[in-house]
FIKEBA-562986 format. One record per residue: y, z, x negated of N, C-alpha, C in turn; residue number from 1; residue in one letter. Coordinates in nm, 2 decimals, decimal comma. Each point is the difference from the previous one (the first is absolute). Layout:
REM residues N
+--------+--------+--------+---------+--------+--------+--------+--------+--------+-----+-----+
: nnorth :    nup :  neast : canorth :   caup : caeast : cnorth :    cup :  ceast :   n : res :
+--------+--------+--------+---------+--------+--------+--------+--------+--------+-----+-----+
:      Y :      Z :      X :       Y :      Z :      X :      Y :      Z :      X : NUM :   A :
...
+--------+--------+--------+---------+--------+--------+--------+--------+--------+-----+-----+
This chain:
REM residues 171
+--------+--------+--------+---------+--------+--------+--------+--------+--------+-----+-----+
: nnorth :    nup :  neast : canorth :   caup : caeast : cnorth :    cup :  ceast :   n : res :
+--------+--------+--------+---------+--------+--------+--------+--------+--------+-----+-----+
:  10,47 :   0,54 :   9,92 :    0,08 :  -0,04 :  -0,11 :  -0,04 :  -0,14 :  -0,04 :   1 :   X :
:   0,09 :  -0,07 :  -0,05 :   -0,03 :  -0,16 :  -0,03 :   0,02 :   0,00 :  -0,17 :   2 :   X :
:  -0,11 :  -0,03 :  -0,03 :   -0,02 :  -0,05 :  -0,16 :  -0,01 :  -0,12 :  -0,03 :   3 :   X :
:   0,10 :  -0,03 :  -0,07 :   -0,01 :  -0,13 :  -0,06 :  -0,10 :   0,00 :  -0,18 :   4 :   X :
:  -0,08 :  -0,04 :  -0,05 :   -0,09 :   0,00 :  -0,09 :   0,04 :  -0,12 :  -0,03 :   5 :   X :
:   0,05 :   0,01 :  -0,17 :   -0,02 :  -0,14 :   0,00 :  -0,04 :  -0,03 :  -0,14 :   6 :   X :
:  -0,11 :  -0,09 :  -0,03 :   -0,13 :  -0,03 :  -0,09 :   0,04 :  -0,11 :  -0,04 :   7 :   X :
:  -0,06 :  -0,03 :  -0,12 :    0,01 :  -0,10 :  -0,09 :  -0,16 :  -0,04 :  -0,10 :   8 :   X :
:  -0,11 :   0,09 :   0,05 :   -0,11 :  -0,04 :  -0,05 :  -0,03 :   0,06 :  -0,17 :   9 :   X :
:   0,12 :   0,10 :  -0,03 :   -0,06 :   0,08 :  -0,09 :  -0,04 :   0,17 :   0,00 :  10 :   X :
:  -0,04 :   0,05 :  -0,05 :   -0,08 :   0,12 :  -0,04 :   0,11 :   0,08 :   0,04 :  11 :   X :
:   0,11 :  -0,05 :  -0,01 :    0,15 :   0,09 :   0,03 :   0,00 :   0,03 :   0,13 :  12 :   X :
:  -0,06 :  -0,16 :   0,10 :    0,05 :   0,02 :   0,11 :  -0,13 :   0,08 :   0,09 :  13 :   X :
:  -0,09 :  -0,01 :  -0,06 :   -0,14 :   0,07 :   0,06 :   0,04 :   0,12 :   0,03 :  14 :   X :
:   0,09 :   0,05 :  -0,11 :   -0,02 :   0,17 :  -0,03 :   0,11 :   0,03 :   0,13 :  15 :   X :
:   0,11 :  -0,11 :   0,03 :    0,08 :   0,07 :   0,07 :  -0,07 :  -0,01 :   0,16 :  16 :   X :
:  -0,11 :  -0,14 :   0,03 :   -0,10 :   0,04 :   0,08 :  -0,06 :   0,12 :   0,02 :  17 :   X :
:  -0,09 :   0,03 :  -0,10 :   -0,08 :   0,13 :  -0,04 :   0,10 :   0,13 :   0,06 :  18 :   X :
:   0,14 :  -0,02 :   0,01 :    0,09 :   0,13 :   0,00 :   0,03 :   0,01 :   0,17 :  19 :   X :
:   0,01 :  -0,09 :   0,04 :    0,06 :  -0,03 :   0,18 :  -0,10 :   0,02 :   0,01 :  20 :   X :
:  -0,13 :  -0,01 :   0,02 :   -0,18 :   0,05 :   0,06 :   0,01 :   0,14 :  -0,08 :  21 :   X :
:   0,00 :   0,08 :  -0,06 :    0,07 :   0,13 :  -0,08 :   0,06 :   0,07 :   0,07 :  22 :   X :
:   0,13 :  -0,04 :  -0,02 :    0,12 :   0,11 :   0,05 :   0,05 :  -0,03 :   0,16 :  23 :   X :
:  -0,04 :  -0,13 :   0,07 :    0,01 :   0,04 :   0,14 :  -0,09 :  -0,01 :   0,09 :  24 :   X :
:   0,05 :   0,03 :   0,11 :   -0,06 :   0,03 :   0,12 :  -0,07 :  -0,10 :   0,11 :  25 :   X :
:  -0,09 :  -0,08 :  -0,02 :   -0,02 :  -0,15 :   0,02 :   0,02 :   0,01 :   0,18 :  26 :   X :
:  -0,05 :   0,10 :   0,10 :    0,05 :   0,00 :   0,07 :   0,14 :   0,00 :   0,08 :  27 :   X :
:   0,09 :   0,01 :  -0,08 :    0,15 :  -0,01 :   0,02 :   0,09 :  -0,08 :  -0,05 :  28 :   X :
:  -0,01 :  -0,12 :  -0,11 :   -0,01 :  -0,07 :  -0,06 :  -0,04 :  -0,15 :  -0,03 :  29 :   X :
:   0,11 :  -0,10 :   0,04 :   -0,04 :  -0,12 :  -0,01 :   0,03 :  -0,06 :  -0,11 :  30 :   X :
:  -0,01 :  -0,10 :  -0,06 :   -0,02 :  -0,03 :  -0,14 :  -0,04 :  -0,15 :   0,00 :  31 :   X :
:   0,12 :  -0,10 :  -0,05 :    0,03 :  -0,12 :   0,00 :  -0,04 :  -0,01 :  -0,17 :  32 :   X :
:  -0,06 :  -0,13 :  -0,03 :   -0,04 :   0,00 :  -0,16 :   0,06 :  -0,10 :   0,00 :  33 :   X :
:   0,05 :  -0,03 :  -0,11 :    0,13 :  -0,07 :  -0,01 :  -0,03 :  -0,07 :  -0,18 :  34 :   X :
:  -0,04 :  -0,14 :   0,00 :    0,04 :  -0,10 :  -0,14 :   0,04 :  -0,08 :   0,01 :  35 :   X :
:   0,09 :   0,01 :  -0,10 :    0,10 :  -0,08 :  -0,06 :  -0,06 :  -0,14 :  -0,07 :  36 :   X :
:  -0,02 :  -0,08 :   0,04 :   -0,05 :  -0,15 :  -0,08 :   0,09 :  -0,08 :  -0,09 :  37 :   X :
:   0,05 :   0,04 :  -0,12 :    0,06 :  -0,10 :  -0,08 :  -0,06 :  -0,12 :  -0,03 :  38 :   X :
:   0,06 :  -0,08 :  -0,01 :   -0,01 :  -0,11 :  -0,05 :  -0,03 :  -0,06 :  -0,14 :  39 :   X :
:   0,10 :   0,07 :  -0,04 :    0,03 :   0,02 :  -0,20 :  -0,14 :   0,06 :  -0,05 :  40 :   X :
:  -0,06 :   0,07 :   0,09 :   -0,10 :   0,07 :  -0,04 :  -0,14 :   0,00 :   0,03 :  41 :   X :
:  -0,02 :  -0,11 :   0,11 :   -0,12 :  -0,01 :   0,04 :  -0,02 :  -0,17 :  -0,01 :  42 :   X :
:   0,10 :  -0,05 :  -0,09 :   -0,05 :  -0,14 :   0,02 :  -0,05 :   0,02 :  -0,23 :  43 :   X :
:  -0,06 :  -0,10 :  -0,05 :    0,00 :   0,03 :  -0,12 :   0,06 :  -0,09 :  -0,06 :  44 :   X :
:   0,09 :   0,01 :  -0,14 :    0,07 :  -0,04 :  -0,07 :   0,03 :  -0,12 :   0,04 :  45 :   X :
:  -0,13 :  -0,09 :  -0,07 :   -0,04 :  -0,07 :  -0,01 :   0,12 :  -0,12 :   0,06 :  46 :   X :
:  -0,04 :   0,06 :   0,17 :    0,08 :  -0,08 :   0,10 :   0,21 :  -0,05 :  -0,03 :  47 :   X :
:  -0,02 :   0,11 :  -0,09 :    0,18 :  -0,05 :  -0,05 :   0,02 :  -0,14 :  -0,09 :  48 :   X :
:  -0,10 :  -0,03 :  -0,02 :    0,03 :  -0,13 :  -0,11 :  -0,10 :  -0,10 :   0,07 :  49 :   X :
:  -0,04 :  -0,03 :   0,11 :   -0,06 :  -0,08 :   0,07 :   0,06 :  -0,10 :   0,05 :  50 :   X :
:  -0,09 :  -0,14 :   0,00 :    0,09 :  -0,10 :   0,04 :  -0,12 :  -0,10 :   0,10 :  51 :   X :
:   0,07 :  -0,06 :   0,08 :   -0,15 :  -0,15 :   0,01 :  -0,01 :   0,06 :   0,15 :  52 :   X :
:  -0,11 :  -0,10 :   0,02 :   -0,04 :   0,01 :   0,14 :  -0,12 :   0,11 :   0,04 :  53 :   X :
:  -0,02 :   0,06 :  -0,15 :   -0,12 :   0,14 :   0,09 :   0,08 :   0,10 :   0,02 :  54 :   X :
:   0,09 :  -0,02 :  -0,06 :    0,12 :   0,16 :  -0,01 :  -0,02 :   0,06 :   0,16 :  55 :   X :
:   0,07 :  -0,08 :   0,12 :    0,00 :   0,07 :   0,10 :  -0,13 :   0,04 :   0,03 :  56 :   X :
:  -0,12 :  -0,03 :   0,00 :   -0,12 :   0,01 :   0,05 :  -0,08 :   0,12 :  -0,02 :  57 :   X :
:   0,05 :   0,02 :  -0,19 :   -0,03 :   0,09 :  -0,05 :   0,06 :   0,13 :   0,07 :  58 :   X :
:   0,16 :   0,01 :   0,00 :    0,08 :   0,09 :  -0,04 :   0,00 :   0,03 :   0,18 :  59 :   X :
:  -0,11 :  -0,07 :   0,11 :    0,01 :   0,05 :   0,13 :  -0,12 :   0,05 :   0,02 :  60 :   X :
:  -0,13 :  -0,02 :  -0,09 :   -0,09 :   0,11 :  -0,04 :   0,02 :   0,09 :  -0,07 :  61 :   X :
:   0,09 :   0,03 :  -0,02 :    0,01 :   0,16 :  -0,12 :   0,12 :   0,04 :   0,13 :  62 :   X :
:   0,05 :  -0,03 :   0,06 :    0,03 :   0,07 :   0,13 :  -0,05 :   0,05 :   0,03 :  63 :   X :
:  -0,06 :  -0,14 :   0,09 :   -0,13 :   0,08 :   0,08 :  -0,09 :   0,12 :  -0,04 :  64 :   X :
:  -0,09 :   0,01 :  -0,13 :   -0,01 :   0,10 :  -0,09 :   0,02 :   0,17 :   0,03 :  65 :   X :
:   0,15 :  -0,05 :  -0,06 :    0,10 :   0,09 :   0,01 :   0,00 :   0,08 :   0,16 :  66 :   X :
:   0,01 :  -0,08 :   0,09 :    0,04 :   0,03 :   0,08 :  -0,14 :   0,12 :   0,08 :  67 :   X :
:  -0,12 :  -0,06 :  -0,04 :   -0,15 :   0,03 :   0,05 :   0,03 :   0,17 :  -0,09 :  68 :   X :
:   0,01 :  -0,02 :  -0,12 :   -0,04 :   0,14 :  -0,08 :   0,13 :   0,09 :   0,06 :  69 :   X :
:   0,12 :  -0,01 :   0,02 :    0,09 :   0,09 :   0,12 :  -0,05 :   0,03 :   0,09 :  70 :   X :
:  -0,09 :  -0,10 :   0,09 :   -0,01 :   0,06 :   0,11 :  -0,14 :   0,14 :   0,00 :  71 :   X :
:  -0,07 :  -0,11 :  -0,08 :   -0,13 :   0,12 :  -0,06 :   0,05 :   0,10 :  -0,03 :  72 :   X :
:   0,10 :   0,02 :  -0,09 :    0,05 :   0,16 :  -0,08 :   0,06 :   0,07 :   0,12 :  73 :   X :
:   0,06 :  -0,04 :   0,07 :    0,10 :   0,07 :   0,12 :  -0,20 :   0,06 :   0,13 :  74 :   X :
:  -0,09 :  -0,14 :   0,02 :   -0,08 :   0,04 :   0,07 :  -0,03 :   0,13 :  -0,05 :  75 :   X :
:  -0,07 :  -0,02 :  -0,13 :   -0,07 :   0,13 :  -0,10 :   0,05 :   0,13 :  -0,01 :  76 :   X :
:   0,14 :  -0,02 :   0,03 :    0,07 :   0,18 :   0,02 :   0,05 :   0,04 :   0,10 :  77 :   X :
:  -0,04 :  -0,06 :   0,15 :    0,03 :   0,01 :   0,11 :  -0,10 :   0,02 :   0,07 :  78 :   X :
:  -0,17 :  -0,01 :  -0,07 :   -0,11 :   0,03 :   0,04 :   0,01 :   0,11 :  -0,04 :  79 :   X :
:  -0,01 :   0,04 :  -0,12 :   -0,03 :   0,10 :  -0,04 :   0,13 :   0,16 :   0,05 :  80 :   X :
:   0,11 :  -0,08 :   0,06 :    0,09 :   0,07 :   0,08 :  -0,06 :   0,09 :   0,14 :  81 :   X :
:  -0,04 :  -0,13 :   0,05 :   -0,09 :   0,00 :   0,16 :  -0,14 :   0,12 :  -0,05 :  82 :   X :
:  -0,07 :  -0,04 :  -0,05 :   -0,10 :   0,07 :  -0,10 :   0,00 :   0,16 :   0,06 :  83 :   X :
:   0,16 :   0,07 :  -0,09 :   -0,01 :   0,07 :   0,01 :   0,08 :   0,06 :   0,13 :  84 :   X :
:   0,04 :  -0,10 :   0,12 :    0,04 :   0,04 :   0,11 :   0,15 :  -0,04 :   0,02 :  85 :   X :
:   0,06 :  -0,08 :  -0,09 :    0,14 :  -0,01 :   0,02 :   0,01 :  -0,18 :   0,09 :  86 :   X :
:   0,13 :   0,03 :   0,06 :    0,02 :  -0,17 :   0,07 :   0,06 :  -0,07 :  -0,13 :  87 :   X :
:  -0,08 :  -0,08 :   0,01 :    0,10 :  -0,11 :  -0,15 :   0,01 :  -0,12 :   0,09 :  88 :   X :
:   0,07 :  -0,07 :  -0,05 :    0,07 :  -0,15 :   0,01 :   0,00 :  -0,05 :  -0,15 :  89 :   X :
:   0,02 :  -0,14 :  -0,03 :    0,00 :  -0,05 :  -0,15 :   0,11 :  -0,09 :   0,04 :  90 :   X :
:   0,11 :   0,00 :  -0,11 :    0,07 :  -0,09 :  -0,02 :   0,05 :  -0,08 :  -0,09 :  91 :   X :
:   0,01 :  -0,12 :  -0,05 :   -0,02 :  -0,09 :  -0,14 :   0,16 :  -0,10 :   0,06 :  92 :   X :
:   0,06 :   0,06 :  -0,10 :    0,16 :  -0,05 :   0,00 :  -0,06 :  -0,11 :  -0,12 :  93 :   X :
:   0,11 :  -0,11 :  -0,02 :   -0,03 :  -0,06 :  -0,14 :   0,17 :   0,01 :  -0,03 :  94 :   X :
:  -0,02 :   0,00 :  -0,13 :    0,18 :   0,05 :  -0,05 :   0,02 :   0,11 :  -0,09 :  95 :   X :
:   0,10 :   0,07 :  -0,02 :    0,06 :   0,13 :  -0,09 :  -0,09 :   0,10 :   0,08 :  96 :   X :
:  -0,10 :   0,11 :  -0,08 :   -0,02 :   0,04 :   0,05 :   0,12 :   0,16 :   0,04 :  97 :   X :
:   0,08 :   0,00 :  -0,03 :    0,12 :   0,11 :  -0,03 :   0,03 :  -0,04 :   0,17 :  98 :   X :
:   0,08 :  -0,14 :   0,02 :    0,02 :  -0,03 :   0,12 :  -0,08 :   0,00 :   0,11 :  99 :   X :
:  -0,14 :   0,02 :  -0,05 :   -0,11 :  -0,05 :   0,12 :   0,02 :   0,16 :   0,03 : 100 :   X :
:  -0,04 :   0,03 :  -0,09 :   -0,04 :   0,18 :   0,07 :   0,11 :   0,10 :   0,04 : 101 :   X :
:   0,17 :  -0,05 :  -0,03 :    0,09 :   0,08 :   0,07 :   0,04 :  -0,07 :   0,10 : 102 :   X :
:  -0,06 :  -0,12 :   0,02 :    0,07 :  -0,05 :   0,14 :  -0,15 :   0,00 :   0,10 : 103 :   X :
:  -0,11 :   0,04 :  -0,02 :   -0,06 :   0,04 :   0,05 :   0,00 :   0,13 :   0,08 : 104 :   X :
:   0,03 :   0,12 :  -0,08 :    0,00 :   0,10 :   0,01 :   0,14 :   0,01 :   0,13 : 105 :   X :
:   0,07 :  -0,05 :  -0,06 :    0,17 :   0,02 :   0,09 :  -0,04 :  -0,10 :   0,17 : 106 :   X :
:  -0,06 :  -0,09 :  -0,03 :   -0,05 :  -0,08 :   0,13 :  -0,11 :   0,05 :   0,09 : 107 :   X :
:  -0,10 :   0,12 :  -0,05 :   -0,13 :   0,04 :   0,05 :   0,11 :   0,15 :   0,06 : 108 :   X :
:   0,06 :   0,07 :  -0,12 :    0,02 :   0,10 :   0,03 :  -0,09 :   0,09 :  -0,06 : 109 :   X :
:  -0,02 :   0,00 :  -0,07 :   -0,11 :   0,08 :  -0,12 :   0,12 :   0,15 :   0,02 : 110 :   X :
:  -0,10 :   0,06 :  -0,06 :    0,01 :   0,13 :  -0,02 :  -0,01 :   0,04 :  -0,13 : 111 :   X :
:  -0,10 :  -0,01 :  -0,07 :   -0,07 :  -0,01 :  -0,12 :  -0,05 :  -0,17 :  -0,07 : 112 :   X :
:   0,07 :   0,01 :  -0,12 :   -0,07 :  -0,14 :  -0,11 :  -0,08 :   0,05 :  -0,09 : 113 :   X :
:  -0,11 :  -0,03 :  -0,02 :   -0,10 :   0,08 :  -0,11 :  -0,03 :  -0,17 :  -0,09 : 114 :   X :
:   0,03 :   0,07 :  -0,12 :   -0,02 :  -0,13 :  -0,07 :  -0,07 :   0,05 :  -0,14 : 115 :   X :
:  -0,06 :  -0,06 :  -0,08 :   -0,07 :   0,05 :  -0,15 :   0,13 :  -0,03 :  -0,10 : 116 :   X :
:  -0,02 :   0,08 :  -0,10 :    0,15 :  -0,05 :  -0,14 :  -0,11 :  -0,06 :  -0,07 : 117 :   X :
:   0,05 :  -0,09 :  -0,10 :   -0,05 :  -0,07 :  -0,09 :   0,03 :   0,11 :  -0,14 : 118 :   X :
:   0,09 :   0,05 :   0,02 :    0,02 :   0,12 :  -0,09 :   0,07 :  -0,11 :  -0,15 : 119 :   X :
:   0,07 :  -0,12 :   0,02 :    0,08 :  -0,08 :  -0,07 :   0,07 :   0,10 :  -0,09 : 120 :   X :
:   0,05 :  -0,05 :  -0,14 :    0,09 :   0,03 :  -0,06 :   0,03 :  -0,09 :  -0,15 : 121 :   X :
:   0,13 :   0,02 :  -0,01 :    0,06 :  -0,06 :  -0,11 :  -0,01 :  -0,15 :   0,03 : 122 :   X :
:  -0,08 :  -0,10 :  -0,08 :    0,05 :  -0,16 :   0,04 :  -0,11 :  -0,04 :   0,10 : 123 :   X :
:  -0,07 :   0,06 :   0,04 :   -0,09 :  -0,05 :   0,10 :   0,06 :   0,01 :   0,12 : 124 :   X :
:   0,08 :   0,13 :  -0,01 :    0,07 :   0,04 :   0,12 :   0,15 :  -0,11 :   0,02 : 125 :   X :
:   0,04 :  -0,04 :  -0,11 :    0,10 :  -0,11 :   0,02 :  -0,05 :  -0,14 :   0,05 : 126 :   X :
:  -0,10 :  -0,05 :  -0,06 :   -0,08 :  -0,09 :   0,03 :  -0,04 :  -0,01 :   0,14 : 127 :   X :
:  -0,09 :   0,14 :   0,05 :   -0,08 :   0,01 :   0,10 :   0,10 :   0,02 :   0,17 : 128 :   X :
:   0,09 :   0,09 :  -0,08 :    0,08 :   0,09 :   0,10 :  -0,11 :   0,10 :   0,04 : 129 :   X :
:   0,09 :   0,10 :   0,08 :   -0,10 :   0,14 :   0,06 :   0,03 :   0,00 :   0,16 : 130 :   X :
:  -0,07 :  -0,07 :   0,09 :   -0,02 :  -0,03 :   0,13 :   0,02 :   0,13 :   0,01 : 131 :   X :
:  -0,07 :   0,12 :  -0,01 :    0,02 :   0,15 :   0,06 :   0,11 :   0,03 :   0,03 : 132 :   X :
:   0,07 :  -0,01 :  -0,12 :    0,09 :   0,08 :  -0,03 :   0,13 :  -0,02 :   0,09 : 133 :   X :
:   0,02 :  -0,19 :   0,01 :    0,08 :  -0,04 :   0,08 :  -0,03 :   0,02 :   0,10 : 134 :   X :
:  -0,10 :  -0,01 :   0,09 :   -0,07 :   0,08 :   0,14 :   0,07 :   0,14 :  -0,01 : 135 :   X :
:  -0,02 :   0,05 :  -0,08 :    0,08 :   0,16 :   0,03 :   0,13 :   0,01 :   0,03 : 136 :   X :
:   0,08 :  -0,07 :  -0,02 :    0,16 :  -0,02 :  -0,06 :   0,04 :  -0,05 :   0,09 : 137 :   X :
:  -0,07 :  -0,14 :   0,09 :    0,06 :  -0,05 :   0,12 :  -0,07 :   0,01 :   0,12 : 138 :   X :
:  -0,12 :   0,11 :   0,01 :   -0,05 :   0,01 :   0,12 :   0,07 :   0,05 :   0,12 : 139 :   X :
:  -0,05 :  -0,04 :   0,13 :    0,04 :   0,07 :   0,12 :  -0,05 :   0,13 :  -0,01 : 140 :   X :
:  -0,13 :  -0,01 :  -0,02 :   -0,06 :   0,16 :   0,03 :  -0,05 :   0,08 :  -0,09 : 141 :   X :
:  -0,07 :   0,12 :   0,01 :   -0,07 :   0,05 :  -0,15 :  -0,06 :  -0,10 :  -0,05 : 142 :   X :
:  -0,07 :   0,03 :  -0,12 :   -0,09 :  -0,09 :  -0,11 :  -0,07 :   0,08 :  -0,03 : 143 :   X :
:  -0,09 :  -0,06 :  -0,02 :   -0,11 :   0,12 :  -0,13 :  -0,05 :  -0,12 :  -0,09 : 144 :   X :
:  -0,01 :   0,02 :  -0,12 :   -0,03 :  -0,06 :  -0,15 :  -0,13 :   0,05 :  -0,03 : 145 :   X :
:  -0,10 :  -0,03 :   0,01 :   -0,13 :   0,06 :  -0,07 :  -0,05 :  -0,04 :  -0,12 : 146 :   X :
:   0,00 :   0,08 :  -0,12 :   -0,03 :  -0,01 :  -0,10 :  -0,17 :  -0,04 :  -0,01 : 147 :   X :
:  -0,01 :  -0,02 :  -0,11 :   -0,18 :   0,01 :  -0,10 :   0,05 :   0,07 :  -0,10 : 148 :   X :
:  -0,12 :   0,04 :   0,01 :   -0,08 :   0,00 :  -0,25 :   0,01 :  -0,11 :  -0,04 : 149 :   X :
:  -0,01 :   0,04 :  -0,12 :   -0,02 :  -0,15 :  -0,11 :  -0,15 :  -0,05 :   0,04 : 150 :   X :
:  -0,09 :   0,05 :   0,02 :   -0,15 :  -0,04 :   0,06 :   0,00 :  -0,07 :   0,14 : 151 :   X :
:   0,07 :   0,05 :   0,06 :    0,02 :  -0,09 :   0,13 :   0,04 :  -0,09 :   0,06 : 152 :   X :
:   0,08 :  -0,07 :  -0,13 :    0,09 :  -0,10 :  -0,01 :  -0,04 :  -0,13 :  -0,02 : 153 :   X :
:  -0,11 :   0,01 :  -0,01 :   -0,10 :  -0,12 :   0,01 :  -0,14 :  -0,03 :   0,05 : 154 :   X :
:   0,00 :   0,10 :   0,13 :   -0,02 :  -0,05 :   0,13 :   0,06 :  -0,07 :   0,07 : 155 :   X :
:  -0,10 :  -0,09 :   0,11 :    0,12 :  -0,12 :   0,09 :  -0,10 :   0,00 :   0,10 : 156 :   X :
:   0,10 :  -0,05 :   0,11 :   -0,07 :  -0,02 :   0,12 :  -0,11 :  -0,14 :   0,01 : 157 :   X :
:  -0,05 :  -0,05 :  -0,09 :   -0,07 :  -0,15 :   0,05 :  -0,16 :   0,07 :   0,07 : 158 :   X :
:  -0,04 :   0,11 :  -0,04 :   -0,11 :   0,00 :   0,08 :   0,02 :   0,02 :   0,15 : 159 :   X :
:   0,13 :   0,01 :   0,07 :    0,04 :   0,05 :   0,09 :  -0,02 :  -0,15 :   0,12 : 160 :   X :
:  -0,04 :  -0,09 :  -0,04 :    0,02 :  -0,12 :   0,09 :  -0,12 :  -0,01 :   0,10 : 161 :   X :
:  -0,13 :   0,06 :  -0,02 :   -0,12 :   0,02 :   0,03 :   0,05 :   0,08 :   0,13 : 162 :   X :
:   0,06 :   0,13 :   0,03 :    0,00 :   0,07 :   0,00 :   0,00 :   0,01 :   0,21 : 163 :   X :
:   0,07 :  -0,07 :   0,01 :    0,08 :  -0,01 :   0,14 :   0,01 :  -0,16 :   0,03 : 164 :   X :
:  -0,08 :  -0,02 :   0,11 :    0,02 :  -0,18 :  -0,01 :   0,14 :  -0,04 :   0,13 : 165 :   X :
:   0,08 :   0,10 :  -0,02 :    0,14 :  -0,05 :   0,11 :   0,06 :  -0,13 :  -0,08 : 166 :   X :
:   0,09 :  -0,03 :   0,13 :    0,09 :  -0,13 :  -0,08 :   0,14 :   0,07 :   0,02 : 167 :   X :
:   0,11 :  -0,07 :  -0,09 :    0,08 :   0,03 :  -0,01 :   0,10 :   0,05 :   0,13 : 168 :   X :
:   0,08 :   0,09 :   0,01 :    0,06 :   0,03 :   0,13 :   0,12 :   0,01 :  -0,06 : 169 :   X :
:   0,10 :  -0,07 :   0,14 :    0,14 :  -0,01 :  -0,06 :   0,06 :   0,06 :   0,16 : 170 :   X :
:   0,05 :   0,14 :  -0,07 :    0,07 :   0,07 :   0,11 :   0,10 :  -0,09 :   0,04 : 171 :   X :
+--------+--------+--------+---------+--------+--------+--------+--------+--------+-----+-----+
């Protein structure tokens, strides 16, 4: 079966890690990790009201940045994939992650999307939107949504970069 996993570097997305090494069968089972790199989100504020000749210099180190801590987060749960016996691959789209992960899934051929909920509601959820939820609504294939506690919700993957020294793999 082909799993598409796709991570974002919070405690949400660990757990839906923690659940694919859980509930399947690592020998039968391949498993693509899949982040979504915004832009809006991984550059800081700051950069919106910027002017002058450091702007670009700056705003192509917080890329770059950017782009290092993706590849780390995708390394870090693709080790610990392999770890427990599964084939992983890592993949770091930059864009929506809504579109990264169903046009993933529909182009690999996934079988299964395992993703973490943020567990959003009321204006955060208008603000934030609920990535899951829309993954459920327009996927190709099953989905599974993996919950937390309130205690678990602030766990995150940063100690996970240590972990596995692969470089990024782009199926």
């Amino acid at each position: 079966m082909k799993v598409l996993l796709a991570v974002d570097g919070s405690g949400f997305s660990e757990a839906a890690a923690r659940a694919v090494v859980k509930q399947l069968r690592a020998e039968s089972n391949e498993v693509c990790v899949l982040h979504a790199l915004q832009w809006q989100r991984a550059i800081p504020s700051c950069f919106a009201f910027a002017r002058g000749a450091t702007y670009g210099p700056q705003f192509c180190s917080a890329m770059k940045q950017a782009r290092q801590q993706a590849a780390a987060l995708v390394a870090g749960v693709a080790g610990i994939l392999r770890d427990a016996g599964f084939r992983a691959t890592t993949l770091i789209v930059e864009g929506d992650p809504l579109r990264a992960i169903l046009g993933r899934a529909a182009e690999w051929g996934a079988d299964l999307i395992v993703l973490g909920s943020h567990g959003r509601t009321g204006l955060d959820r208008i603000l934030f939107g609920d990535i899951s939820e829309k993954v459920a609504k327009q996927a190709p294939c099953s989905v599974e949504i993996v919950r937390t506690s309130n205690q678990d919700r602030t766990v995150a993957f940063g100690r996970l970069g240590a972990i596995d020294g692969d470089s990024v793999q782009r199926p």
